[in-house]
Backbone as a ProteinNet text record, in pm:
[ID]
protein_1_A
[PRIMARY]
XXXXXXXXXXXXXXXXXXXXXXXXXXXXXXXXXXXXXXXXXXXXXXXXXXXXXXXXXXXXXXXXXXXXXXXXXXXXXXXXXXXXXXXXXXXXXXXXXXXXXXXXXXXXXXXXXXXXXXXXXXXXXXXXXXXXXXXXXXXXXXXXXXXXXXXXXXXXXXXXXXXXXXXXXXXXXXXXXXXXXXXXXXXXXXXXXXXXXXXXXXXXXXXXXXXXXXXXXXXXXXXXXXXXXXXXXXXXXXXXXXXXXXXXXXXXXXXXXXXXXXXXXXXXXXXXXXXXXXXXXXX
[TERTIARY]
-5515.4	-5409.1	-5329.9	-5381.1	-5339.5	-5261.9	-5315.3	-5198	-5109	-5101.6	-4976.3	-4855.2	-4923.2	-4854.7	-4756	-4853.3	-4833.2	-4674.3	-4691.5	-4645.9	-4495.2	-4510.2	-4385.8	-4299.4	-4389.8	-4295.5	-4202.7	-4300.6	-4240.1	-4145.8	-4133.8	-4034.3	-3895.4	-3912.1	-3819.2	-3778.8	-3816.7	-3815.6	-3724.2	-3735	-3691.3	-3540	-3525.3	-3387	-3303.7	-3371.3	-3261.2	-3204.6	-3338.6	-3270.1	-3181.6	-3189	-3091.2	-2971.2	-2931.7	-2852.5	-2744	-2822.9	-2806.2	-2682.6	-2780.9	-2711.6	-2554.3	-2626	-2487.1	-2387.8	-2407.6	-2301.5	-2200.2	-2307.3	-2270.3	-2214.2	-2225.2	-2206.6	-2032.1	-2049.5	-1901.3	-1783.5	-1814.3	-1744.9	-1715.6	-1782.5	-1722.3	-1645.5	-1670.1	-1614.8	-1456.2	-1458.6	-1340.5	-1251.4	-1330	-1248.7	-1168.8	-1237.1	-1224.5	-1081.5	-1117.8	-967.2	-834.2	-866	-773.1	-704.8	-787.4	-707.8	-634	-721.5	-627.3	-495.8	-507.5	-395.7	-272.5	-297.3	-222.8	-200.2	-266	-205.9	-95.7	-109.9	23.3	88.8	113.8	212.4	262.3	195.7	214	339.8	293.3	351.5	479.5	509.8	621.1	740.5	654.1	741.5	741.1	669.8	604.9	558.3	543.7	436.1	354.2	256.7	148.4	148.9	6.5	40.4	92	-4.6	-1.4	-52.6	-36.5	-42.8	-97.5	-81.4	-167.8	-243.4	-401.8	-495.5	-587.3	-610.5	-733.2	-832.6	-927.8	-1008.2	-989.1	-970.3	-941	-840.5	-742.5	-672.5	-710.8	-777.8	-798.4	-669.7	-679.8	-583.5	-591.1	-451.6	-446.7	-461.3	-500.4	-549.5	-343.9	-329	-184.7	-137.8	-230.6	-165.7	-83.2	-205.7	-125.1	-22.2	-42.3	64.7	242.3	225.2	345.5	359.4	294.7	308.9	424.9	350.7	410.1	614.6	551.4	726.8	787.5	749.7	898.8	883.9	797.1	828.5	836	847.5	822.8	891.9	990	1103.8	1114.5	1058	1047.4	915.1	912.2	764	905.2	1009.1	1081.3	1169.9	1177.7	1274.1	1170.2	1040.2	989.6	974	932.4	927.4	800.9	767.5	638.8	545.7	554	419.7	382.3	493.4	483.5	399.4	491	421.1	287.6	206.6	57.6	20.8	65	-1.8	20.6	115.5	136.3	53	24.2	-100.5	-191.3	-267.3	-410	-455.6	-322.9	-331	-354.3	-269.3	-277.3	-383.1	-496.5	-588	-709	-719.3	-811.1	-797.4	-670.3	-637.9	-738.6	-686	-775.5	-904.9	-996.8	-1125.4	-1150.5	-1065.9	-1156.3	-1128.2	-1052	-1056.6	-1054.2	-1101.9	-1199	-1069.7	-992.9	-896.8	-983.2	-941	-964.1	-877.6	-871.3	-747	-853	-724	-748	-661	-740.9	-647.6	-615.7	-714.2	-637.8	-608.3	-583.4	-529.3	-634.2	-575.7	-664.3	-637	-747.6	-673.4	-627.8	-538	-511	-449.2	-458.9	-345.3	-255.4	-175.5	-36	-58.2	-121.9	-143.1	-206.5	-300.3	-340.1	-277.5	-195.3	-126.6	-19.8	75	202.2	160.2	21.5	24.2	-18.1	-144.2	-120.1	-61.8	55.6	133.9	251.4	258.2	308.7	284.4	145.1	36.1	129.8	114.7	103.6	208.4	340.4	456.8	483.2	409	456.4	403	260.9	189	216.9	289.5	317.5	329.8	387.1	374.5	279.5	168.6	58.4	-40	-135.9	-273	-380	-386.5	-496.3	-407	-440.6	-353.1	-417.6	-509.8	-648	-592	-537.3	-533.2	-613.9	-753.1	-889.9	-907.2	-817.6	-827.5	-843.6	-847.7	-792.6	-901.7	-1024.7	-1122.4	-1127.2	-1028.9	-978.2	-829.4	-824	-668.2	-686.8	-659.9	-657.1	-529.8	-538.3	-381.4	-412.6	-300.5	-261.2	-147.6	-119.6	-54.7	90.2	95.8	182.1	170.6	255.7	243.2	105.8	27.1	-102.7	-145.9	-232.9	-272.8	-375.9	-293	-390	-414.7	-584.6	-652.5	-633.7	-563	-550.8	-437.4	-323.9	-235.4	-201.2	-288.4	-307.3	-142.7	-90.9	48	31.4	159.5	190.6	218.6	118.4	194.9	242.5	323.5	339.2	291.7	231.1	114.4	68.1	3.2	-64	-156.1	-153.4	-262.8	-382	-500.8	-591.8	-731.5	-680	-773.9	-909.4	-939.9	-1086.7	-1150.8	-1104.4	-1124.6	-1138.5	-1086.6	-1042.9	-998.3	-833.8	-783.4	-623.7	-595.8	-453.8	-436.9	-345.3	-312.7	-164	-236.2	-30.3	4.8	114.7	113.8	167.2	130.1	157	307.1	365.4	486.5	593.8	526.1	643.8	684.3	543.4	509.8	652.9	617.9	738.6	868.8	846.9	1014.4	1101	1061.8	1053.7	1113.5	1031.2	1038.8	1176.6	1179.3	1286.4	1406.5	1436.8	1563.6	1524.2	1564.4	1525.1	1599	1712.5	1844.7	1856.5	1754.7	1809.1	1727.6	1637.4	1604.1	1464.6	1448.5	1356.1	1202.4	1085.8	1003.3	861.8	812.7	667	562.7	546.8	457.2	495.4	549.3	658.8	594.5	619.2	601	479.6	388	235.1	192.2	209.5	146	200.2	275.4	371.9	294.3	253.6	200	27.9	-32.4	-154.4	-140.6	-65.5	15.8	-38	77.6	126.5	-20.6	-80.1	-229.7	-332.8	-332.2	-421.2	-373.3	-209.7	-231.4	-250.8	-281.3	-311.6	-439	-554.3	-678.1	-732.1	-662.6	-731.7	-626.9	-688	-622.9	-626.3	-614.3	-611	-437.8	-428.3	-309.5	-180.2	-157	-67.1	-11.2	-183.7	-175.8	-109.4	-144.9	-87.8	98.1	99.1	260.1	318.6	262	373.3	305.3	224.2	226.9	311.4	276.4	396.5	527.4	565.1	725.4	771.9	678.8	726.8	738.9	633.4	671.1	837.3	859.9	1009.2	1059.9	1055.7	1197.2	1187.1	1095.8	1097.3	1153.7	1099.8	1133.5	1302	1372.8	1508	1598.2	1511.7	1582.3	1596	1443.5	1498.4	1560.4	1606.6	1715.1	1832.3	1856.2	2016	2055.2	2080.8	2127.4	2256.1	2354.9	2431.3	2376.9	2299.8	2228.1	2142.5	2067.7	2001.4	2039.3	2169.8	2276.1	2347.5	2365.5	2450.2	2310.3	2231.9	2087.8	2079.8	2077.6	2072.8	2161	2331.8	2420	2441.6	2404.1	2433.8	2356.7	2456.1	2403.2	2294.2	2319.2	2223.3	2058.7	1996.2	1851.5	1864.4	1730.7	1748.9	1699.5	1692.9	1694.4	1547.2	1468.4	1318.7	1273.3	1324.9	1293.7	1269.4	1356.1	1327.2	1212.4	1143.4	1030.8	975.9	881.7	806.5	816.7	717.5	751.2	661.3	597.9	514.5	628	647.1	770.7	917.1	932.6	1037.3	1044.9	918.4	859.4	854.9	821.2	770.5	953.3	1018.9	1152.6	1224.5	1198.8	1269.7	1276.7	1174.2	1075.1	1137.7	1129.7	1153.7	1328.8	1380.9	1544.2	1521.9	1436.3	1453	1442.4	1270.3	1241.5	1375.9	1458.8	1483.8	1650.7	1727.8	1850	1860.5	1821.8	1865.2	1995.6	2100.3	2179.1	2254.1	2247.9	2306.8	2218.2	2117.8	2052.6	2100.3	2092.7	2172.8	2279.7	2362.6	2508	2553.5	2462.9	2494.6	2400.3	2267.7	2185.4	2105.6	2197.2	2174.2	2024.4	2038.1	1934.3	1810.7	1841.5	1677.6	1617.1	1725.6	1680.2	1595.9	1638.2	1577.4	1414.5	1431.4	1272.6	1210.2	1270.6	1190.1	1120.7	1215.6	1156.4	1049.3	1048.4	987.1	871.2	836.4	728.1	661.6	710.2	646	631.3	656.4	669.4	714	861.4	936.7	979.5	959.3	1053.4	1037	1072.5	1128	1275.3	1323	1467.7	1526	1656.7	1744.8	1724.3	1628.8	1578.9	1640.3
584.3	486.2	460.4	452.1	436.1	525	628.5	752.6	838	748.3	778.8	655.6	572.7	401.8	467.1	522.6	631.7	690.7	789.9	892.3	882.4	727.5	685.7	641.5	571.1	490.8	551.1	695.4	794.1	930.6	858.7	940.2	834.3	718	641.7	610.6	640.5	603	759.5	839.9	1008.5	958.4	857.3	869.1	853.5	713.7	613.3	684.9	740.8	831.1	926.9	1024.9	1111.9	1063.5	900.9	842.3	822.7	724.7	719	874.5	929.1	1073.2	1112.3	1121.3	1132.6	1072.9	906.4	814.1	880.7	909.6	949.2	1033.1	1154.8	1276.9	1289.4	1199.9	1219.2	1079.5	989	942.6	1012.4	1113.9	1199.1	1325.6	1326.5	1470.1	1390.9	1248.5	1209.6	1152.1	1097.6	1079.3	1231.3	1343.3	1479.5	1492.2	1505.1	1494.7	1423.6	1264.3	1193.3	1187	1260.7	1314.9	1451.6	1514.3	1665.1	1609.1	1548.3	1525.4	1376	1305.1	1244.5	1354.4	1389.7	1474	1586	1606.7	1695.4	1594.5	1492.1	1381.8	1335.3	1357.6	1317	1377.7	1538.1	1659	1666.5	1626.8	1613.8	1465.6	1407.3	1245.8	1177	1218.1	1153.8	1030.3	994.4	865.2	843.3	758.4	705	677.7	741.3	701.7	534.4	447	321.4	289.5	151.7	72.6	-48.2	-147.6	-251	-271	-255	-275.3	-384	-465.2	-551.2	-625.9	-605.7	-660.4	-851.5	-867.3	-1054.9	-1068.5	-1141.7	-1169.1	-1248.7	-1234.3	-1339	-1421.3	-1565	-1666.2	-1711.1	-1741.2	-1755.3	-1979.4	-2017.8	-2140.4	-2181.6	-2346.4	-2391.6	-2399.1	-2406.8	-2396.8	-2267.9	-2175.1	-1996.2	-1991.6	-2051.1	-2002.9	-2059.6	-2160.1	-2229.1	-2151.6	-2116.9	-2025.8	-1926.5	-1815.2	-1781.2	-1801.4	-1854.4	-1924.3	-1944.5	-2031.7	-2057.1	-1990.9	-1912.4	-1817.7	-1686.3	-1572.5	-1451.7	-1423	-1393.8	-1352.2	-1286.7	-1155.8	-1040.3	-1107.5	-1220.5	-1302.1	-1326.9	-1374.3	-1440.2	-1334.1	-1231.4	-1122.5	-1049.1	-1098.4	-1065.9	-1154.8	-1075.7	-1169.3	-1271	-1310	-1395	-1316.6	-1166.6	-1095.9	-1033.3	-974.9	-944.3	-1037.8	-1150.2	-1245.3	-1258.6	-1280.7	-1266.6	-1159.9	-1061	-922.9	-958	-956.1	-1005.8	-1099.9	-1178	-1297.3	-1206.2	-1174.6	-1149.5	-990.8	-909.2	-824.6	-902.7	-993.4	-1068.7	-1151.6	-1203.9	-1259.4	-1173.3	-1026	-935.8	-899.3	-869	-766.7	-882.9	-1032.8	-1110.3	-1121.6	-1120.9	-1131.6	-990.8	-862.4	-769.9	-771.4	-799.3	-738.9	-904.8	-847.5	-950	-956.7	-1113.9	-1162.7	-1220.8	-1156	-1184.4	-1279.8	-1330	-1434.1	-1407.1	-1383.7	-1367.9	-1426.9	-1483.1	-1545.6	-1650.8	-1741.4	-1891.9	-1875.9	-1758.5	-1758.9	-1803.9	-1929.6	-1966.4	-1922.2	-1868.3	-1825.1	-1856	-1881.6	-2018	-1935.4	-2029.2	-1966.6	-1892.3	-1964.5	-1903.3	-1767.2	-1760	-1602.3	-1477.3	-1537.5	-1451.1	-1399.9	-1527.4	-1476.6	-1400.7	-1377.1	-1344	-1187.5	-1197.1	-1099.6	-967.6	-1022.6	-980.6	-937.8	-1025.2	-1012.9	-887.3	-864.3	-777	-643.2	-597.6	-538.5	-488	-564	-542.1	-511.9	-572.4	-580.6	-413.7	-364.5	-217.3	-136.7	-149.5	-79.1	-151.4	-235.4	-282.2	-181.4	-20.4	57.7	124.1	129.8	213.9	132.3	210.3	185.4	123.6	185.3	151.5	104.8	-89.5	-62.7	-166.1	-85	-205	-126.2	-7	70.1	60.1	163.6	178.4	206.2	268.6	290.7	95.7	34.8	-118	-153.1	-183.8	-361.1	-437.7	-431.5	-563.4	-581.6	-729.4	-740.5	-840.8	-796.7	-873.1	-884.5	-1068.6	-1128	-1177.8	-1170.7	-1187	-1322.4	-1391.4	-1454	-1393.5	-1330.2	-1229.8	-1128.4	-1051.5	-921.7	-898.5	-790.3	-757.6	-672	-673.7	-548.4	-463.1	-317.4	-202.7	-142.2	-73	21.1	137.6	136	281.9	375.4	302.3	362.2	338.6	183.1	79.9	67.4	-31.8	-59.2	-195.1	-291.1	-382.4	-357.2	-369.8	-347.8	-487.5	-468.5	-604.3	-598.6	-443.9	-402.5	-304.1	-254.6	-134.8	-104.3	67.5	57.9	176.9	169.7	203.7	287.1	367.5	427.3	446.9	492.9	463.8	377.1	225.4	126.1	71.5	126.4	77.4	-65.6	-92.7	-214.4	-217.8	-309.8	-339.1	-395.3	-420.3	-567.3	-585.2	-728.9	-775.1	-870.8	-878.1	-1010.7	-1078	-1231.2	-1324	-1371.4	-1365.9	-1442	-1299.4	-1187.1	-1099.7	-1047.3	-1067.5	-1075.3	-1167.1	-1301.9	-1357.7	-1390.3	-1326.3	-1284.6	-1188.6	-1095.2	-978	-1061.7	-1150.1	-1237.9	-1351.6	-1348	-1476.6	-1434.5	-1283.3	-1249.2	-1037	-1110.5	-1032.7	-888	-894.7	-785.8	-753.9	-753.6	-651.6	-527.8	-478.9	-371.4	-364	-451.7	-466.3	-538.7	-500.9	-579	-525.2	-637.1	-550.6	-541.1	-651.3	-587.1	-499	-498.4	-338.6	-237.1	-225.1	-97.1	-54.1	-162.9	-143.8	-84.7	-187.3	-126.6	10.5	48.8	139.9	299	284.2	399.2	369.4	293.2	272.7	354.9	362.6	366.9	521	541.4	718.2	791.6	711.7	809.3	779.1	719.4	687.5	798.2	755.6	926.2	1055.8	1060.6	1171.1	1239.2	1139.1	1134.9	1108.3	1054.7	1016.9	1086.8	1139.8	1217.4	1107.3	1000.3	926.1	948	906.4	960	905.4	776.3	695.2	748	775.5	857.6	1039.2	1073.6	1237.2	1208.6	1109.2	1073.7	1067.7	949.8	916.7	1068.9	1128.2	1227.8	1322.9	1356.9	1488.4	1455.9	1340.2	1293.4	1274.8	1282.6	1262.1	1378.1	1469.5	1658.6	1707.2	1671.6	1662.5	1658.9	1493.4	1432.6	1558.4	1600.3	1659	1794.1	1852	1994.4	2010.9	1868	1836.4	1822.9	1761.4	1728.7	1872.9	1939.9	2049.7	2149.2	2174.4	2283.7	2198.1	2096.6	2016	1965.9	2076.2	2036.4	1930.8	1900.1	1818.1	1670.9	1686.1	1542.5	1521	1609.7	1582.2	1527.6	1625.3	1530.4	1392.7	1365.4	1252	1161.7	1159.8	1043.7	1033.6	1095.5	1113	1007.2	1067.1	992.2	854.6	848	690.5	589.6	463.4	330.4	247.1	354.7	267.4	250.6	362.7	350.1	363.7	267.5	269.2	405.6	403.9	585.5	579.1	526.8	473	605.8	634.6	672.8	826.8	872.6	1004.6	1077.4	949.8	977.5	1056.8	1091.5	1138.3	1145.2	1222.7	1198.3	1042	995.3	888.9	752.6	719.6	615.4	635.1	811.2	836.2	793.7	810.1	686.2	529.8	446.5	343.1	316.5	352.5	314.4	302.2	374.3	399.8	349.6	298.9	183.3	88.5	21.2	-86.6	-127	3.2	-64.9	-35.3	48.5	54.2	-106	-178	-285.9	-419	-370.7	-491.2	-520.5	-362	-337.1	-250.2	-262.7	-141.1	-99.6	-177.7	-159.6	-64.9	-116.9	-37.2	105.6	113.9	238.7	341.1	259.4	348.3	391.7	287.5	351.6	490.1	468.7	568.2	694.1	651.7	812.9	779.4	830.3	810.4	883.5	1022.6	1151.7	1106.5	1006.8	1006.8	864.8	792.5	637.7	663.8	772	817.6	849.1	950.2	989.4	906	770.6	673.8	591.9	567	499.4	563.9	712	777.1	745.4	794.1	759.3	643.7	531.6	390.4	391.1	442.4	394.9	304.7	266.2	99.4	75.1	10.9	-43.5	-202.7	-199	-359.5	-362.7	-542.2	-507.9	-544.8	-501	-463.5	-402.4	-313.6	-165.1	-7.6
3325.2	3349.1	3221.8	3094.2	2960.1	2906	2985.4	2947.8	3041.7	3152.8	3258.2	3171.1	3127.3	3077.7	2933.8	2874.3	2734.4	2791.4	2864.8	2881.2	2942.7	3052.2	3104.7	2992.2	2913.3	2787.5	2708.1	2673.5	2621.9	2678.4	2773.3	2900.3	2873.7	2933.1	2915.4	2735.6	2640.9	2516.2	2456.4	2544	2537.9	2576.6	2709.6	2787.7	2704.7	2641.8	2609.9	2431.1	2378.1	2288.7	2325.2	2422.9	2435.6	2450.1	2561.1	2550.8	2450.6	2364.4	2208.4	2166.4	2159.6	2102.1	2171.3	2284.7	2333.7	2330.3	2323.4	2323.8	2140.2	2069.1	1907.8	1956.5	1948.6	2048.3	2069.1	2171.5	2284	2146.1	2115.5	1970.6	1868.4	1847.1	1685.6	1779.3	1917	1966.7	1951.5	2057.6	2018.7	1915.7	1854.7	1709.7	1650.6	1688.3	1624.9	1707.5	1806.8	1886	1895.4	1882.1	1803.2	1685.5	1609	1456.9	1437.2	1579.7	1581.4	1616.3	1745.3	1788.5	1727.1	1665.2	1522.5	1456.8	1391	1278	1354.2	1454	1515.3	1508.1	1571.1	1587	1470.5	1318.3	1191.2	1155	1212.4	1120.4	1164.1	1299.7	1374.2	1306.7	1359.9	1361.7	1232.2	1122.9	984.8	1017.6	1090.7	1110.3	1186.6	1134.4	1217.5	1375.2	1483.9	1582.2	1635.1	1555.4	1555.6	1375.5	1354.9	1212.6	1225.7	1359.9	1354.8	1487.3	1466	1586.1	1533.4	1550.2	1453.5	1555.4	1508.8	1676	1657.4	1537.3	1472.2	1407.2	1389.2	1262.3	1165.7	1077.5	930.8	944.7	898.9	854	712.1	688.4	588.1	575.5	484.2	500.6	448.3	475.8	510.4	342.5	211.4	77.8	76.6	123	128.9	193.9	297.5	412.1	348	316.4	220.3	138.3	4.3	-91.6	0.2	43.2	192.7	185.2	254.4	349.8	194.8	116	22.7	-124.9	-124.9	-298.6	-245.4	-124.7	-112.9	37.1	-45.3	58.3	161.4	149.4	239.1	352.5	348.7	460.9	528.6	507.3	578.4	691.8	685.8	761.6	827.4	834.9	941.1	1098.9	1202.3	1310.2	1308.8	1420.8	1442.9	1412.1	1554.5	1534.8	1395.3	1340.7	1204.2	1120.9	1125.6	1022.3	1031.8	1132.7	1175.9	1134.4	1110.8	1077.3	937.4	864.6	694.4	662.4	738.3	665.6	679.7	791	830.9	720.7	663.2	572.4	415.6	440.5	313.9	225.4	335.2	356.6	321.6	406.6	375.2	223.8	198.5	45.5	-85	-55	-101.7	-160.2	-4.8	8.4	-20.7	-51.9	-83.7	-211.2	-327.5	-447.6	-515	-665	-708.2	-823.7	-871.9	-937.1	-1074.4	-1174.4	-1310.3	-1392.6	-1432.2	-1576.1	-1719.7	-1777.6	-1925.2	-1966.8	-2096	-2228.1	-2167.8	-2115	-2015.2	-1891.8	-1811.2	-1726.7	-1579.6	-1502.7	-1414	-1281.9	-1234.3	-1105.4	-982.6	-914.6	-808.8	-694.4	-612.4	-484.9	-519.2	-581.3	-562.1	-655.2	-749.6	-782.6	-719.9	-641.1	-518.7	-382.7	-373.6	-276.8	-317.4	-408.3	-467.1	-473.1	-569.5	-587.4	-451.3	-387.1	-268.2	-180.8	-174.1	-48.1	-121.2	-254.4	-363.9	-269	-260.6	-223.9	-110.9	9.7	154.1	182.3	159.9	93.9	143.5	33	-41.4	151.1	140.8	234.5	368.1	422	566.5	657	637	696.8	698.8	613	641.6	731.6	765.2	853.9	714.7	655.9	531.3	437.6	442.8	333.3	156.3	164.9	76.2	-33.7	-51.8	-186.5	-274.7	-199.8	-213.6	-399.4	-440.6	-610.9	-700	-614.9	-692.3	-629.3	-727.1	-734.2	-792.3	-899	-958	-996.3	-1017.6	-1077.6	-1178.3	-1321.6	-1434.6	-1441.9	-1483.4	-1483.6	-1631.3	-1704.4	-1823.9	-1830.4	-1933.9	-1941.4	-1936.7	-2080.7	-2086.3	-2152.7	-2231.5	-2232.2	-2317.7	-2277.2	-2322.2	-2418.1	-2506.7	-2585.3	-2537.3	-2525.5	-2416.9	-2505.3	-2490.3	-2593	-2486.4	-2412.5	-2347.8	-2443.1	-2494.5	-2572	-2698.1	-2716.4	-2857.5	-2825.6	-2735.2	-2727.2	-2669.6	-2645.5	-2519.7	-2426.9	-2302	-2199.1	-2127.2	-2012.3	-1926.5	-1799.8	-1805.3	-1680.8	-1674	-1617.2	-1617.7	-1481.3	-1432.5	-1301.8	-1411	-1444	-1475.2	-1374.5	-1336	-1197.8	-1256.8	-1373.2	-1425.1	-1445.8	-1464.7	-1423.8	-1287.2	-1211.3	-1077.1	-1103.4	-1164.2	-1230	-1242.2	-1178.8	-1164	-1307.3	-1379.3	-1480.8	-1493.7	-1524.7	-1490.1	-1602.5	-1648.8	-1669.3	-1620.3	-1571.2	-1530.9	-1521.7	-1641.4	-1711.8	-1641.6	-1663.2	-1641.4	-1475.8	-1411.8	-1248.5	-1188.4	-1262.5	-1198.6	-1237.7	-1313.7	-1334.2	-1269.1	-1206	-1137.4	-1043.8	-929.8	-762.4	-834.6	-946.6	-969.9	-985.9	-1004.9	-1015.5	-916.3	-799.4	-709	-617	-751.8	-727.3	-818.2	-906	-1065.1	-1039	-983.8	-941	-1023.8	-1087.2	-1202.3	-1133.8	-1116.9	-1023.2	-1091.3	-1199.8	-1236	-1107.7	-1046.2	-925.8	-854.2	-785.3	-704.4	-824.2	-898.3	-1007.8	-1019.7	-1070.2	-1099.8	-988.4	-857.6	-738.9	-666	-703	-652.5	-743.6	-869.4	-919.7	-856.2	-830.8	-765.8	-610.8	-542.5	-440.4	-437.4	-508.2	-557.5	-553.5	-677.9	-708.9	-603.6	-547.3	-377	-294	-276.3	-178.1	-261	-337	-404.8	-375.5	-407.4	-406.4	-246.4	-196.3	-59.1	68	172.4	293.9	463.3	422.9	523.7	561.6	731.7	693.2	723.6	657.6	565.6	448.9	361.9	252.7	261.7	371.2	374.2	405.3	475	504.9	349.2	279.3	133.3	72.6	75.2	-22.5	-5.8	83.4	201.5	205.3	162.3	197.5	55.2	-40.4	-177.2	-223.4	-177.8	-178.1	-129.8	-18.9	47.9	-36	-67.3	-194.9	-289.1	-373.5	-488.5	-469.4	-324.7	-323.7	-289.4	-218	-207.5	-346.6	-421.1	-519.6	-651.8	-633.8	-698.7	-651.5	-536.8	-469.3	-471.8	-480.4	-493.2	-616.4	-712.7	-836.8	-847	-769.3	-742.7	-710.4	-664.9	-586.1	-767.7	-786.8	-897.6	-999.1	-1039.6	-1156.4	-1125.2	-994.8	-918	-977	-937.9	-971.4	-1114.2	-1223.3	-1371	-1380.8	-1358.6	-1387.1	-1362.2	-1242.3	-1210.3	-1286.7	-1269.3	-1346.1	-1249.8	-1104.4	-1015.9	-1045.9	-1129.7	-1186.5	-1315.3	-1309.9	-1513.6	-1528.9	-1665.6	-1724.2	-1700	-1703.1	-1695	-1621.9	-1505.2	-1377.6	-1372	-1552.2	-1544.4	-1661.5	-1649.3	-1758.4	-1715.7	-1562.1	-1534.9	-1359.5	-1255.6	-1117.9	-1089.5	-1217.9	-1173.3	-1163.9	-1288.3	-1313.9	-1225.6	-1183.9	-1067.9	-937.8	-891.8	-765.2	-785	-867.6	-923.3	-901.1	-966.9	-1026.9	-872.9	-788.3	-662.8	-588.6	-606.8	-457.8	-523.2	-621.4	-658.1	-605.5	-665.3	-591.6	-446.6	-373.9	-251.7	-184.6	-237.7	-208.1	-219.2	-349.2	-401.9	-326.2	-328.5	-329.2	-229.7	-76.4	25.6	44.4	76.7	125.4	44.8	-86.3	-204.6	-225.2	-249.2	-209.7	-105.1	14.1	146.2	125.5	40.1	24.9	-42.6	-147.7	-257.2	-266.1	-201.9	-222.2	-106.2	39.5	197.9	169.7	138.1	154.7	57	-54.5	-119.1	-61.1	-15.2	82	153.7	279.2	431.4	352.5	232.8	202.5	156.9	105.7	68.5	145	282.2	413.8	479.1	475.1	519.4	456.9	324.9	266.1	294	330	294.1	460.7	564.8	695.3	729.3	637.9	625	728.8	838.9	977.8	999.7	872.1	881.9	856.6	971.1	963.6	830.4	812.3	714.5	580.8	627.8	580	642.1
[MASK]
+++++++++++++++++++++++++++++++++++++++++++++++++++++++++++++++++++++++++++++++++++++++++++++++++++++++++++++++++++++++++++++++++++++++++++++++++++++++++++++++++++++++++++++++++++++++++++++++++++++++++++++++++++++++++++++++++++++++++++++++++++++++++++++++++++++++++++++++++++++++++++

């Protein structure tokens, strides 16, 4: 009797494992399939099948949410549903990365959120948008002394660190004069940005990488377009340091100055939207 009792248990203890398996099983078959078939849809359309699914939205508590509404503009030209998605991104980026102050610097709302929403800001079009290279953000008063180059910087993204740094004083100066094209957060986060899709194949990340390939391979077959960008007063000279500071520099007037962007360099605008998956209005 003890071992008919045995034997059922281990009959039924067999099912529910095979179960198990299978349920794993038929999930990685489809996940496998869902990415075949995105990534066709990627290669086609450059964007994501979808960008916001969340089984909860995080809230942001009513100090943030103010911060919010009256220091950070681009909260405001979104809709309702948007805005719920911008907090509940804003909220996560938060609770996942860990905020440092140096030299006095205390860390409060309004620097978490600013800088954050800096963050999301950039990535509103991607699916992932934690910009996995960043677990910390050291805020500075102002400009800092870096042993990476023994120089001042007024920020820096440090991927061997896994470390944003900013300074404080120069962060908001950037949000206070918001049409000079000039934006240290936009910038910092924007080369963090860059070297994420580099390193990582998620595919947000294969979009800005693949679309920044475009721009480049456009820009070196259009020697006309190439010299037209040199020349103009529309980017600082900054921009032709390198392809790192060439992105950084771009986004920033894209973020800051669309319309004027659109006007004058239609063909490197479109690859910039492209990259970022920007479909917010008056973009």
């Amino acid at each position: 009797m003890l071992n008919l009792l045995v034997i059922k248990d281990f009959t039924l203890g067999g099912k529910i494992l095979i179960g198990v398996l299978l349920v794993i099983l038929s999930y990685i078959i489809l996940s496998y399939i869902f990415k075949m078939i995105e990534m066709g849809y990627v290669l086609k359309q450059k964007k994501p099948l979808y960008n916001h699914f969340y089984f909860r939205l995080r809230r942001l508590n009513q100090r943030q949410k103010d911060i919010l509404q009256h220091q950070f503009s681009f909260y405001k030209k979104l809709n309702n549903t948007e805005k719920k998605y911008f907090e509940h991104r804003v909220a996560s980026f938060i609770k996942d990365k860990d905020f440092i102050g140096r030299d006095g610097v205390v860390i409060n709302d309004e620097k978490k959120v600013l800088i954050s929403a800096t963050a999301v800001m950039l990535t509103f079009g991607f699916r992932d948008f934690y910009i996995g290279l960043i677990s910390k953000i050291v805020i500075y008063p102002n400009a800092f002394y870096s042993k990476t180059n023994k120089a001042y910087h007024k920020g820096e993204f440090n991927p061997r660190l896994a470390a944003l740094v900013l300074s404080w004083e120069d962060f908001i100066k950037g949000f206070n004069a918001d049409n000079d094209n000039v934006n240290l957060g936009i910038h910092e986060f924007t080369h963090a940005i860059h070297i994420n899709s580099i390193k990582e194949r998620d595919v947000s990340s294969t979009i800005f990488s693949d679309s920044f390939k475009e721009l480049s391979g456009m820009l070196a077959s259009n020697e006309a377009l190439r010299n037209k960008l040199k020349e103009s007063d529309y980017f600082r000279k900054y921009a032709f340091t390198n392809q790192f500071e060439f992105v950084a520099v771009i986004i920033e007037n894209f973020i800051e100055t669309p319309k004027e962007f659109r006007s004058q360099f239609p063909q490197v605008y479109d690859k910039v939207k492209q990259m970022l998956n920007f479909n917010v209005i008056n973009y």
